[in-house]
N, C-alpha and C positions, 0 to 999 in steps of 0.2 A: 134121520133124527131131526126133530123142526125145534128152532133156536129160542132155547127161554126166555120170554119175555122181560120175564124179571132185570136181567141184565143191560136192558136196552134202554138210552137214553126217555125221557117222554116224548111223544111228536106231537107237533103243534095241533090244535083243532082244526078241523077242514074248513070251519064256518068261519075260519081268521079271528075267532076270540081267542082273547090272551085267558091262559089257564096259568094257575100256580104249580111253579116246580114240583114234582112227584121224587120221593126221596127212589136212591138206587140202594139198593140192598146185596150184596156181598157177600156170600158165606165165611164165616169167619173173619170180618173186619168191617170195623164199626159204620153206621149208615152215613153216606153218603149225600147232599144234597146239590145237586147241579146251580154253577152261577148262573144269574142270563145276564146280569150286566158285570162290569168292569168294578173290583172292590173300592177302588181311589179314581175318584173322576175331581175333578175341577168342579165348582162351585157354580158355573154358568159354563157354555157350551164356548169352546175357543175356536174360529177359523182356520180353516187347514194351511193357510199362508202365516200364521200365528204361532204355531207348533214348534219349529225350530226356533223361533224366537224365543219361546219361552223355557226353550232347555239352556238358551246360551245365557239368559239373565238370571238364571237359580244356580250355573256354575257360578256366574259372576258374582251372585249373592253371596256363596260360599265362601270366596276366596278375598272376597271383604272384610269377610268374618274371621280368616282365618289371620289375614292381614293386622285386623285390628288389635286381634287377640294376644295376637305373636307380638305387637311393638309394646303393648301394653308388660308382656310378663321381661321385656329386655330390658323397659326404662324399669321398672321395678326392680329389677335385681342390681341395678348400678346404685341403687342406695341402700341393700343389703350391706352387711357387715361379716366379713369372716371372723371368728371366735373361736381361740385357741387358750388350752389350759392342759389342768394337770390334777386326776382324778386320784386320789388315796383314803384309805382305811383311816381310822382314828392313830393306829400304831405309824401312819408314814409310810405304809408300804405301798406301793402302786398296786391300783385295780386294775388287771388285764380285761380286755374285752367286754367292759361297762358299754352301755350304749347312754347315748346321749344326743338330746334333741330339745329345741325350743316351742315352749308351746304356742308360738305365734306361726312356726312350719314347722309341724309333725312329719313332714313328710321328705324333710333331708335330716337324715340321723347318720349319725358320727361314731365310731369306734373305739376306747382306747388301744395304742398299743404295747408293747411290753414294759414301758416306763411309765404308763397312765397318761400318756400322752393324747390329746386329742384336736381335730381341727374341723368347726364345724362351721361350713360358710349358709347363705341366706339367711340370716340372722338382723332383723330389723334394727333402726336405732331405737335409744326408749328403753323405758323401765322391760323388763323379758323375764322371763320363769325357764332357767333353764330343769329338766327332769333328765334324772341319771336313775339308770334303771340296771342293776347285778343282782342278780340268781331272780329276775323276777318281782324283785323287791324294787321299788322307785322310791327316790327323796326330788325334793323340788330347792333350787335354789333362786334366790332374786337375784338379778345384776341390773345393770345400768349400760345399754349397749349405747359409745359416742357414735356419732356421724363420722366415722372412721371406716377405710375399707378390712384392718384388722383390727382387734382387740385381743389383748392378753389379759385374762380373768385369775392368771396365776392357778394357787392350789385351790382346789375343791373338797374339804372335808370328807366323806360319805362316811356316815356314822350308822352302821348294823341297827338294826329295831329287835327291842329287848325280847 
């Protein structure tokens, strides 16, 4: 039996001209086109004594980056503020399992628990929005966080929408 063409790479021209890739075809999986060069090359041709160099300077790049990044979010959060309260109905009754978050970090949110309790830290100083969010529903409240590392904001209304 003599081997289908179709399967087999292109070979080069005898006469040493460069031809364009010739797609490979597959029965049943989508066409195929052969790379000849490498998809990510360097912008200009690097020295082969250069090579290792340049993998040790792009770790190091990274880890400048990473360095930089990391000191920046530690001194940040040392002027954060922890804020602590106490989430209820119009009746006084504590909301269980309100979520609550400032809109300055959406992204550390707080719990109450069975007394309407809550403690939610990274909380900037400055005027703040905090949003208290049960069944779904959110209200928004204004505070005044000090340059404090807690604050008690005391009770927090949450008044049902008619």
């Amino acid at each position: 039996m003599a081997p289908n063409d179709s399967f087999l790479p292109p070979s080069p021209d005898p006469a040493g001209a460069s031809q364009a890739p010739k797609s490979v075809k597959v029965r049943g999986q989508p066409e195929v086109v052969p790379v000849s060069q490498p998809i990510l090359k360097p912008p200009f041709p690097l020295p082969p004594w250069m090579m290792p160099l340049a993998g040790v300077l792009a770790v190091a790049g990274l880890l400048l980056l990473v360095a930089r990044f990391g000191h920046e979010q530690v001194t940040r959060s040392r002027f954060q503020t922890v804020v602590q309260g106490i989430v209820q109905n119009e009746a006084a009754e504590p909301l269980v399992d309100a979520a609550i978050y400032a809109r300055a970090n959406p992204a550390m949110i707080a719990r109450t628990d069975a007394t309407g309790a809550f403690v939610l830290p990274g909380v900037p100083p400055g005027d703040q929005t905090l949003i208290v969010v049960v069944h779904g529903m959110a209200q928004h409240f204004e505070i005044t966080v000090p340059s404090a590392e807690e604050c008690d904001i005391g009770i927090l209304t949450y008044r049902a929408a008619p």
